[in-house]
C-alpha positions in Angstrom: -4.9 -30.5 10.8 -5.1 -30.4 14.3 -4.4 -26.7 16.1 -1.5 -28.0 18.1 0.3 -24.6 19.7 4.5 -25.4 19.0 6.1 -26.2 22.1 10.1 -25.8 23.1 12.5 -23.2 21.8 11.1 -23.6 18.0 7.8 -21.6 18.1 6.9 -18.6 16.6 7.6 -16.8 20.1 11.0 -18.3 21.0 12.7 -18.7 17.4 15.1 -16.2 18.1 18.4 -18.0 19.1 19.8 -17.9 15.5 19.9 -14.1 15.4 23.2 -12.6 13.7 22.9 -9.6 17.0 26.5 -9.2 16.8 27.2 -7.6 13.4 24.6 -6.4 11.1 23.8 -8.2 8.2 23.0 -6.5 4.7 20.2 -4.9 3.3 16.7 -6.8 2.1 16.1 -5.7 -1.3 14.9 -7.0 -4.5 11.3 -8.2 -3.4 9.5 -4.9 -3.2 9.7 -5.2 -7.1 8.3 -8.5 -7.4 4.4 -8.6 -8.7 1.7 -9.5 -6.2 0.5 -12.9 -7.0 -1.8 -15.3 -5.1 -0.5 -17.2 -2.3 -0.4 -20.5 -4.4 1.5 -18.5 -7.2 4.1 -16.9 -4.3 4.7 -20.3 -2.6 5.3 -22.5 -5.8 9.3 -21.2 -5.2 9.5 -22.5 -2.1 7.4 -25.6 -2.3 9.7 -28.2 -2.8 11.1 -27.2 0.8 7.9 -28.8 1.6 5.4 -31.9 1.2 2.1 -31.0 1.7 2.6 -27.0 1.5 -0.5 -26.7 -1.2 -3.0 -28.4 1.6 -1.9 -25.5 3.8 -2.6 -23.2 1.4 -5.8 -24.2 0.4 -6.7 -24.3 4.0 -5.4 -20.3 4.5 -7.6 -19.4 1.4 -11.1 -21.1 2.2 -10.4 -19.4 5.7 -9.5 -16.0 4.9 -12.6 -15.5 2.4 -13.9 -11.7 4.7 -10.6 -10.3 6.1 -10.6 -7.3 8.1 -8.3 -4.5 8.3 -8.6 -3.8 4.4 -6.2 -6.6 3.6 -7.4 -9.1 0.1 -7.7 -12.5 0.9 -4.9 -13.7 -0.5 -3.1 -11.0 1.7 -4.7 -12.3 4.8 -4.1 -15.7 3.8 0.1 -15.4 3.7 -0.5 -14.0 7.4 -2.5 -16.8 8.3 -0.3 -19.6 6.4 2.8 -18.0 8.5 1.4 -18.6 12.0 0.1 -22.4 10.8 2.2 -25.0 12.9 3.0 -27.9 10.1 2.6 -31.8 11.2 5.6 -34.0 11.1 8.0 -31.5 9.1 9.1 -27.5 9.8 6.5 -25.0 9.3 6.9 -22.1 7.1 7.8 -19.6 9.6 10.9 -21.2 10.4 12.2 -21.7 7.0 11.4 -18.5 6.2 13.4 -16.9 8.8 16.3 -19.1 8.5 16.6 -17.6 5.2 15.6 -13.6 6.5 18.6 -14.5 8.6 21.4 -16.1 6.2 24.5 -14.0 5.5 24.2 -14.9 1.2 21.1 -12.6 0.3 20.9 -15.0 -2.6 19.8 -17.7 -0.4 16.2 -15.7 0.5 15.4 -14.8 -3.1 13.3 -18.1 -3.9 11.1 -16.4 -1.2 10.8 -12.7 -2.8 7.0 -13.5 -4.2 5.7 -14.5 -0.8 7.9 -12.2 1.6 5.8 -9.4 -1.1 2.5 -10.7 -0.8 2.8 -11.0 3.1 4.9 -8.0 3.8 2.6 -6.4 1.8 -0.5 -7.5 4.4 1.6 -6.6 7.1 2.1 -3.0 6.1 -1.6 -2.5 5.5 -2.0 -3.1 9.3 -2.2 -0.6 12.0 0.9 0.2 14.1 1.1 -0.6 17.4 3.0 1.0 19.9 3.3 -0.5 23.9 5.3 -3.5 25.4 5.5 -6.7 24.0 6.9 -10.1 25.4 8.9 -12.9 23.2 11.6 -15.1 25.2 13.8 -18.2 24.8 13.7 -21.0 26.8 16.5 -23.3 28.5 18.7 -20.6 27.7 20.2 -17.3 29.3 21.3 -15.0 27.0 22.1 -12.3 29.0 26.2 -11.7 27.6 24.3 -11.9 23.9 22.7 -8.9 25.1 24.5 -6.3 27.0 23.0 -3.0 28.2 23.8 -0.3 25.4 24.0 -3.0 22.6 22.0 -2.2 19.3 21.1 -4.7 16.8 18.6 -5.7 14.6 16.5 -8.7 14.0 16.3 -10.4 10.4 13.8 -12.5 11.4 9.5 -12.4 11.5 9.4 -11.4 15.2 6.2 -12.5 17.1 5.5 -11.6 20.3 2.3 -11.3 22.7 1.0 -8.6 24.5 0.5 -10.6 27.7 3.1 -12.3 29.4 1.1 -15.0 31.2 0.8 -16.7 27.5 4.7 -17.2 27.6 4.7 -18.1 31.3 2.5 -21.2 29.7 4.3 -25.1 29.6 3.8 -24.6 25.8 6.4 -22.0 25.6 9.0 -20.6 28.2 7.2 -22.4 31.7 8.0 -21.0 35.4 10.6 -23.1 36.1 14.8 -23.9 34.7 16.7 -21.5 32.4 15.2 -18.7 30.2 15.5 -15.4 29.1 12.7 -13.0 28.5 12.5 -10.0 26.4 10.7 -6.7 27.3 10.1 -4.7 24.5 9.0 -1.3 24.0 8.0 -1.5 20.4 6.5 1.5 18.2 5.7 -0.3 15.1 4.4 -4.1 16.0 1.4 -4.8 13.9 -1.3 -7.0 15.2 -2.2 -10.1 13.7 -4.9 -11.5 15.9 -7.9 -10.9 13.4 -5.8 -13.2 10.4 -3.9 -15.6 12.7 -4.5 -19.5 12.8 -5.3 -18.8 16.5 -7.1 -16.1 16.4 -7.0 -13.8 19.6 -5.6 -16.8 21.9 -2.0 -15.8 21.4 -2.3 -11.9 21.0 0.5 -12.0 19.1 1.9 -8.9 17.6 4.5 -8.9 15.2 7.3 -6.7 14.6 8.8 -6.5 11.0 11.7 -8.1 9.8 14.7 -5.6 10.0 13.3 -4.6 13.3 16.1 -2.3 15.5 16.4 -2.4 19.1 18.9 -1.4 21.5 19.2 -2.9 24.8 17.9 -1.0 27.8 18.3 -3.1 31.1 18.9 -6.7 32.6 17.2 -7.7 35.1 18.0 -11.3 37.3 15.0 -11.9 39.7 15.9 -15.4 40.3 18.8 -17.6 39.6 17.0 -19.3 36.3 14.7 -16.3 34.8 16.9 -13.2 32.7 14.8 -10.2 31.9 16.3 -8.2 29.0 14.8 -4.5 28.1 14.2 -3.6 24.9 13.4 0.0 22.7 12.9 -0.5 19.4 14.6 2.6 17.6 15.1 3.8 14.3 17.9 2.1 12.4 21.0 3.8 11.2 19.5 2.8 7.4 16.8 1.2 5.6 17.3 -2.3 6.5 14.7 -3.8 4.6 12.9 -2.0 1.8 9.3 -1.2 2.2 6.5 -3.7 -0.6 4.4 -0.5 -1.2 5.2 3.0 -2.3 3.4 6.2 -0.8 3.3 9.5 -3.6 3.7 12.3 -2.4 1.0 14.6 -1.0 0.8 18.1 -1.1 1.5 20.0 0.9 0.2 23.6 2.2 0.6 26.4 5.1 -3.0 25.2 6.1 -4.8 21.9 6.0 -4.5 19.9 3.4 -6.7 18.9 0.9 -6.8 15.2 -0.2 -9.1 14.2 -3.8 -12.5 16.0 -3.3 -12.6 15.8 0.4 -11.9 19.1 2.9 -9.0 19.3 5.1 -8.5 16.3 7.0 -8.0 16.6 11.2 -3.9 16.8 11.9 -4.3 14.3 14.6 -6.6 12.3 16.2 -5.8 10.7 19.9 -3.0 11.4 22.8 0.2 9.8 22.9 1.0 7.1 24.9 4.0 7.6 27.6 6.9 5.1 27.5 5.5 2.9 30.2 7.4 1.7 33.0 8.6 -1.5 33.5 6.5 -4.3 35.0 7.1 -7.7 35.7 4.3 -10.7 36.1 2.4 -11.0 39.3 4.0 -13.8 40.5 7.6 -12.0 40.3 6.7 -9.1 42.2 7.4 -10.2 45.6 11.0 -11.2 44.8 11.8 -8.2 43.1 10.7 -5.9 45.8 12.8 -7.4 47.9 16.2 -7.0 46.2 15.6 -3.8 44.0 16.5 -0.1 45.4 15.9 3.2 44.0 19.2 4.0 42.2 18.2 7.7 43.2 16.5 8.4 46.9 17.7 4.5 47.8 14.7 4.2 48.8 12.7 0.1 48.4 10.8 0.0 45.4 7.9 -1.7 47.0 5.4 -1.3 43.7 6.1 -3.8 40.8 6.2 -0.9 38.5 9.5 1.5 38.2 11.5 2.7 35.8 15.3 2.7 35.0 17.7 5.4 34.1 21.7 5.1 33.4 20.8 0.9 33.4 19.7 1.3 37.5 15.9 1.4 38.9 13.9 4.4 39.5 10.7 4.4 41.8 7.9 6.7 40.3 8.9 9.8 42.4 12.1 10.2 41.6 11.3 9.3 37.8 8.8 12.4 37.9 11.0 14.9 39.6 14.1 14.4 37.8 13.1 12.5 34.3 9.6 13.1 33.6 9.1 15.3 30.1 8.0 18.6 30.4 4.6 20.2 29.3 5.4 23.1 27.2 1.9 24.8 28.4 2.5 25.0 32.1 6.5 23.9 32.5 5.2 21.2 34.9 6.3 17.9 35.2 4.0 15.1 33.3 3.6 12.5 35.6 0.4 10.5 33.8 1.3 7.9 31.3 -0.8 9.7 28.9 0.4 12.9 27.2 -0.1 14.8 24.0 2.8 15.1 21.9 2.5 17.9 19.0 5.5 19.1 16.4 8.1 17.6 18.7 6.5 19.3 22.3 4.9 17.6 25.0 1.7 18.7 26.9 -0.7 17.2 29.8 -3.8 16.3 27.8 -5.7 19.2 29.8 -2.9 22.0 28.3 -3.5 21.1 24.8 -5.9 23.5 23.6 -7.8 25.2 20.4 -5.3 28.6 19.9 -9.0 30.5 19.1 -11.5 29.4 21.9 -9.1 27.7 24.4 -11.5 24.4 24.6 -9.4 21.4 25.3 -8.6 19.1 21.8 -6.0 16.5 22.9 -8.3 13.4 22.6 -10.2 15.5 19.7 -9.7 15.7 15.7 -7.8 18.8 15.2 -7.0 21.3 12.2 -3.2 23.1 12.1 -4.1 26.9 11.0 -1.0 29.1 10.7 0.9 26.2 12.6 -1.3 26.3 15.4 -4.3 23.8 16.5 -7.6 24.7 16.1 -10.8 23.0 17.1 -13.2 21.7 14.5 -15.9 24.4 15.4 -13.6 27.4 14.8 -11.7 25.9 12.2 -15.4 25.6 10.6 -16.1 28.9 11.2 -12.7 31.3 10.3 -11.3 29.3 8.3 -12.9 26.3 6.2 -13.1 26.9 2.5 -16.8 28.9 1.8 -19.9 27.2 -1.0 -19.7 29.6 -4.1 -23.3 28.9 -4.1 -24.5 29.1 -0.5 -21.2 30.5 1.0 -21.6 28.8 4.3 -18.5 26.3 5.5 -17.6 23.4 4.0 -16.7 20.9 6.9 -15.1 18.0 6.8 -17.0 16.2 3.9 -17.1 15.5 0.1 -17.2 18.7 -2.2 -17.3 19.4 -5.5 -14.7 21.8 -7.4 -15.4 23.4 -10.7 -13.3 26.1 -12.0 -11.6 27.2 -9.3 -14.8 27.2 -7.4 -16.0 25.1 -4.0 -19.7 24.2 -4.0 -21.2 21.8 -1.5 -22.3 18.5 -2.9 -26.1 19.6 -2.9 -25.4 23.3 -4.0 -23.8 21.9 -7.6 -26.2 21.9 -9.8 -27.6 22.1 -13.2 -27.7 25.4 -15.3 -30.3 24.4 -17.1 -32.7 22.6 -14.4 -31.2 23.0 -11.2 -30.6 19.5 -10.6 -28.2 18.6 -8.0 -25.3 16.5 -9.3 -23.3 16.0 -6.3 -19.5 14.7 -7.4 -21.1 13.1 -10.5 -19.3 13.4 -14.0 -20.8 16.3 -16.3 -20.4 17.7 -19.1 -20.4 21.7 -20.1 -21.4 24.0 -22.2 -20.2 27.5 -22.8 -18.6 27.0 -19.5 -21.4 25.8 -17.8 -22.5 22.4 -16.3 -25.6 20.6 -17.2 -26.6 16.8 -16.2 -26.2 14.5 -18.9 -30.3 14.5 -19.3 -30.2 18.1 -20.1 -27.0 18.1 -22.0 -28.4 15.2 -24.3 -31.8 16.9 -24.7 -30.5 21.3 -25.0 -26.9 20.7 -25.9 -25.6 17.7 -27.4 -25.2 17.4 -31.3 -27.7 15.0 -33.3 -26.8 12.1 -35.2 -26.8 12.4 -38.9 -28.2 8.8 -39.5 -30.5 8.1 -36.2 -31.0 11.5 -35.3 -30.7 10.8 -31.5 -28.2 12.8 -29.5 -24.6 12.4 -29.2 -23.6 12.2 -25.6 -20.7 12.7 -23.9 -18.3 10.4 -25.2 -16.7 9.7 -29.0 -18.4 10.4 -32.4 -17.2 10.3 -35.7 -17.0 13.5 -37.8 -17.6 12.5 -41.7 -18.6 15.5 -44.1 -19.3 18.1 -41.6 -21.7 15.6 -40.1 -21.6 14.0 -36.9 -22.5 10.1 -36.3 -22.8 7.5 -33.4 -19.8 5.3 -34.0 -22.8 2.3 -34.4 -24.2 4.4 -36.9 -21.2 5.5 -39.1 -22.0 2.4 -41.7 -20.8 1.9 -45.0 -23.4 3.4 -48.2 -22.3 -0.1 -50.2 -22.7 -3.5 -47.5 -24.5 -1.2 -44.7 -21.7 -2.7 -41.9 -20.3 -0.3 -39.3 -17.3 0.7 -39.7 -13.9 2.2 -37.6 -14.1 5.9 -39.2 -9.9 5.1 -39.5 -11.0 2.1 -41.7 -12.9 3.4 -44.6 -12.5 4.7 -48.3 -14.8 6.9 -50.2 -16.9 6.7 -53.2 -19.5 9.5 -55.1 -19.2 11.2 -52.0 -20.0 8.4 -49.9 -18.8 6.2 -47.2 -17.4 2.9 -48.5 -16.1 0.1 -46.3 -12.6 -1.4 -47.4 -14.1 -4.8 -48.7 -16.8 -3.2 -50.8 -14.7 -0.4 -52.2 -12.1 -3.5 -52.9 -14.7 -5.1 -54.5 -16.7 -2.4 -56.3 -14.7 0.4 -56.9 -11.1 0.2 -56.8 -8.9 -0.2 -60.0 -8.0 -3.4 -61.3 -4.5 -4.3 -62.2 -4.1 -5.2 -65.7 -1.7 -8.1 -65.3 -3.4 -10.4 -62.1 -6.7 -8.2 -62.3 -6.9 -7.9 -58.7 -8.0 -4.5 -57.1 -5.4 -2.0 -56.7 -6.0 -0.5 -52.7 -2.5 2.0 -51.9 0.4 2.9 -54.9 0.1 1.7 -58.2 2.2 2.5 -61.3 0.7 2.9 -65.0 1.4 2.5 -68.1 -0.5 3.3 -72.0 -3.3 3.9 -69.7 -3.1 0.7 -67.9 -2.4 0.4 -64.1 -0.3 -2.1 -62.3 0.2 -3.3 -58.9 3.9 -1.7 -58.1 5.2 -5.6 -58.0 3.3 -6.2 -61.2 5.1 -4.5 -63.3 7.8 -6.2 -64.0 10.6 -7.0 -66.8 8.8 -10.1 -69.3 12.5 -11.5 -69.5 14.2 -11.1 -66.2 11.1 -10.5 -64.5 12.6 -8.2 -62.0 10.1 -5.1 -60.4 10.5 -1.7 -62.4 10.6 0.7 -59.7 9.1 4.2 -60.6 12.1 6.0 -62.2 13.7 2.9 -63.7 14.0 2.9 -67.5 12.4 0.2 -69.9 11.3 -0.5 -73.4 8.2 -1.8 -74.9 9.0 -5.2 -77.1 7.6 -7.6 -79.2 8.1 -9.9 -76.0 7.0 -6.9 -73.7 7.8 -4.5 -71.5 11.8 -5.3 -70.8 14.1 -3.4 -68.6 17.6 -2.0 -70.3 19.8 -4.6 -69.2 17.6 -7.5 -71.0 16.4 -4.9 -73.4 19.8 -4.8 -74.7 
């Protein structure tokens, strides 16, 4: 199959001319219960939408066989099936999304087990947050989109990081009618390491049930119409989410997560809301027509923002819009910034609340809800080693009653062997390695006399066994200690006992294992005994007489 990129208004990047924006459509729910199954098993639904859909397949697997990102390979395989363009009939992404898009729910449910399985990929993958470009062409669909709108799209939005890849003959072109979304997304996730292309399209993807609202328009010729876009949080959950999260707990300090110390609060700065740049080859144009809606002054750089739906040069965006640093009450006029518990600081005004050193591009602790650098949160405030009572950092530990120890400072009682976060077992309250437990501690085995390890024994007689050695005294077979009768004081397997030892009945003379009734010193299986006429069962209780024709219950009896 050859790579051939879709062209016209039916690629990945322009299949957007079918979205329900003017009312909002319901809910996606129903597929987050569905199993995860391989992509072969999630397509076999859909497949008769398609004729060769199991060469694609097989095509996605052999190819996704290392995926990064921590993703399975069938995972990484529904990513890479989606962005496959199919010869000579449509290609899954656009079935798929007419059916994300229908108004009858019903009509997306033969999709639930591979909208799981790739949803399910897709949430595994970092966010990313920055603007992204997706676009129509031959079409302007600027009254579909008016400034202040907010919608949401139903369908598997990709879009590319760099708009020179749109500009391209394969999808929008420089020349006739389009329209070209901006968007400033906060959850895209990329799919360049798992796409069919690889990294040619840096395409990003935003989920389906993606909200937006509609920031700005923008004209800069007669043929080319520039919509805005913010993604924002929606209203509700518009699709539910293929993987559940439990809940962590939670604490005054940092938190604690398996055996592992308190994890940093935060890691990098926070990008600022960029401002809005057009390609290269637009900038001339638009610094000809576009005036600061504030000083009126020519916005001469292809970069400005826009406030109340007008453009804003830089100046004017600092001095009257630009956030505030909570630090030093000045104006942040960088694009990067450090946003912590909903304030805003220059990256150089973020610092450790005990030794002032500057953390916004560091790992950080939160210490009685304020920041603290690694060092000092090392040394006032890291959990202590029982044994050697210096810090315990940000690494593996060991707890044992209520106790911290350093992965090298737990050790053996009996010879001092380190057992890092290896399972042990105790004694009197203490820990030993399994090679001293076995040898100082553990009981003996009445039959082999080895030791009993950790694990399950049988108890028989006040004696402990291996369960391989608990055999029966008769055939010599091991036996389930559940599964066993006993004779002179001796184990007995149920076969042999059957066999050997148990009471025969005296009318079929087979052994009697369970109740048994008896009569003139004779025992019977309880369905044995039985009227000699009628030959109905006489049930302990029942009355009888013995007859010259046998034992006969009082209705034949009489």
């Amino acid at each position: 199959m050859a790579k051939s990129m879709q062209s016209t208004n039916t690629s990945r990047f322009t299949d957007l001319c079918n979205e329900p924006v003017d009312h909002l459509l319901s809910p996606i729910k129903g597929y987050q219960n569905k199993p995860l199954v391989t992509l072969t098993q999630a397509i076999q639904p859909v497949s008769q939408f398609f004729n060769e859909i199991e060469d694609y397949v097989y095509v996605a697997v052999h190819n996704c066989q290392n995926p990064a990102d921590g993703l399975t390979q069938q995972e990484a395989a529904s990513i890479y099936l989606y962005t496959m363009q199919f010869d000579g009939e449509s290609s899954l992404y656009l079935l798929l999304n007419q059916s994300l898009r229908a108004e009858k729910r019903e009509i997306l449910e033969p999709w639930f087990l591979f909208l799981k399985l790739f949803l399910t990929a897709l949430y595994k993958l970092p966010s990313h947050s920055g603007i992204v470009w997706r676009g129509v062409r031959g079409a302007d669909l600027s009254s579909k989109y008016k400034i202040g709108t907010k919608f949401a799209w139903w369908g598997v939005s990709s879009c590319t990081t760099h708009v020179e890849i749109l500009e391209s003959d394969q999808f929008l072109g420089k020349h006739g009618q389009r329209t070209l979304f901006s968007i400033e997304c906060i959850n895209g996730k990329s799919i360049a390491k798992h796409s069919y292309y690889n990294n040619t399209e840096k395409e990003i993807i935003l989920m389906p049930g993606s909200y937006f609202e509609v920031m700005s328009q923008l004209n800069p010729s007669a043929e080319l119409h520039i919509i805005q876009l913010k993604e924002i949080t929606p209203p509700i959950v518009l699709v539910k989410p293929p993987l559940s999260k439990p809940n962590e707990p939670k604490s005054s300090s940092a938190i604690h997560r398996s055996n592992k110390s308190s994890l940093p609060e935060s890691t990098m700065t926070t990008q600022m809301t960029l401002p809005q740049r057009l390609p290269k080859n637009m900038t001339t144009k638009i610094a000809n027509r576009l005036l600061c809606g504030k000083c009126g002054k020519c916005i001469t750089d292809s970069a400005y923002h826009t406030e109340d739906s007008k453009p804003c040069c830089n100046e004017c965006y600092n001095a009257r819009f630009a956030l505030k640093c909570t630090e030093c009450r000045r104006p942040i006029a960088t694009e990067r910034y450090k946003s912590y518990r909903g304030k805003n600081y220059h990256p150089d005004c973020f610092r450790c609340a005990q030794c002032d050193k500057i953390i916004a591009d560091s790992e950080f602790y939160v210490e009685n809800s304020k920041p603290c650098c690694i060092e000092c949160y090392t040394t006032y405030f890291s959990p202590k080693c029982t044994e050697c009572h210096r810090p315990i950092s940000n690494e593996k530990y060991t707890s044992y009653r209520g106790k911290k120890y350093h992965l090298g400072c737990f050790r053996c009682t009996q010879c001092s062997k380190a057992m890092g976060d290896a399972e042990f077992p105790t004694h009197n309250s203490n820990p030993y390695c399994i090679q001293c437990y076995d040898k100082y501690v553990a009981a003996r085995c009445a039959k082999c006399l080895q030791a009993i390890s950790v694990g399950r024994s049988i108890v028989y007689d006040g004696r402990e066994y291996h369960p391989d050695c608990f055999c029966c005294g008769q055939c010599g077979k091991v036996m389930d200690e559940i599964q066993f009768q006993t004779h002179n004081s001796k184990p007995c397997c149920a076969q042999c006992y059957k066999e050997h030892f148990a009471r025969r009945c005296s009318r079929c003379l087979k052994p009697i294992i369970g109740a048994y009734s008896t009569f003139q010193g004779k025992q019977f299986h309880a369905d044995c005994f039985v009227c000699a006429k009628c030959h109905r069962i006489i049930n302990t209780g029942d009355g009888f007489r013995q007859t010259q024709m046998g034992i006969l219950c009082l209705h034949c009896a009489h």
